[in-house]
Each structure stands twice: as structure tokens, then as C-alpha cells.
C-alpha positions in Angstrom: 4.7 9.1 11.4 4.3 10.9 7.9 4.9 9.4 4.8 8.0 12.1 4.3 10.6 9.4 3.3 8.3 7.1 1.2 8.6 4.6 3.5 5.0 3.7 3.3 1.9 4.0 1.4 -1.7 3.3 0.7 -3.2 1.3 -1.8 -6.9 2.5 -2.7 -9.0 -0.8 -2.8 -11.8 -1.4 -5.7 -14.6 -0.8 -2.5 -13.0 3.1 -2.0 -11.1 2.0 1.3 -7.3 2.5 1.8 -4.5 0.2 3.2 -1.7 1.2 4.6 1.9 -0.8 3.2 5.2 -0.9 3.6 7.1 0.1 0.6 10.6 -1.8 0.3 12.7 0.6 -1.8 15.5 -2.0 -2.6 13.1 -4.6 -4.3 12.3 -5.0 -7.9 8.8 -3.7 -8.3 7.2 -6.7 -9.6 8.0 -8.3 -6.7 5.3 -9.1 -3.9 8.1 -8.7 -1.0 8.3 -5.3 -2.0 5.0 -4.3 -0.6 4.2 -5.6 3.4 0.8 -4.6 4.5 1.1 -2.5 8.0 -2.4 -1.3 8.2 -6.1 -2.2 8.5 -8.8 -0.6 5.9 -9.7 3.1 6.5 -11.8 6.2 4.4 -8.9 8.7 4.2 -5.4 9.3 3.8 -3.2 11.9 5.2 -2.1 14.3 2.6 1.6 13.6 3.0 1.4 9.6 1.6 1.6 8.5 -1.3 -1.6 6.7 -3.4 -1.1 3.6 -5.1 -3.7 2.2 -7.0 -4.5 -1.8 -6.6 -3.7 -2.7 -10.1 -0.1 -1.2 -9.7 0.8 -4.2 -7.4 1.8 -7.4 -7.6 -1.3 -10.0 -7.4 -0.6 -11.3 -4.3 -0.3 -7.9 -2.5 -3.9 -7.5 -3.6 -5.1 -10.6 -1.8 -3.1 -9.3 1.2 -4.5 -5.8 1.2 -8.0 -7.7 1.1 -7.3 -9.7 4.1 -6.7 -6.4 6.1 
């Protein structure tokens, strides 16, 4: 499953871990729906997905991607 499409994502955590979301193309992008974490927290990416810093999502996705 490579991120190809843009389907999903990783957002890079404060602490240098990444978590993998869901990326809902159809959304508005200030909205928290938009992103649905998948993943738990891991070191590295896979070169073919896209990065997306914490502070680029919505609040709430941050407490999420915390959670994980």
C-alpha cells in the first residue's frame, strides 16, 4: 500500500515519531474529519508518502495522533 494516490499520510509529531492518517480529499481542510488516524507511532516513513507537519492540522487531529 503506497501512498501513490494521496490517500494517506504521516504527520511528524513534536517527539520525531510519525503517524500514519487518512487523508479525506473531499473535506475542507480546516476540518478535523478530514484527517482519521490509521496508524500507531513509528521512526520512518516510506519515501512514497507524503509529510505533514503537526501544526498543519486541525487541533483535535493532534490530540488524536497523540493518542496513537
Amino acid at each position: 500500500m503506497g501512498g501513490k494516490h494521496g490517500k494517506y499520510a504521516y504527520v511528524l509529531r513534536s517527539d520525531g515519531w510519525y503517524v500514519k492518517v487518512r487523508v479525506l480529499k473531499s473535506r475542507k481542510e480546516d476540518d478535523a474529519s478530514k484527517y482519521i488516524v490509521v496508524g500507531p507511532k513509528r521512526r520512518d516513513v516510506p519515501p512514497s508518502f507524503p509529510v505533514i507537519r503537526e501544526d498543519e492540522v486541525p487541533e483535535e487531529v493532534r490530540r488524536q495522533v497523540y493518542e496513537a
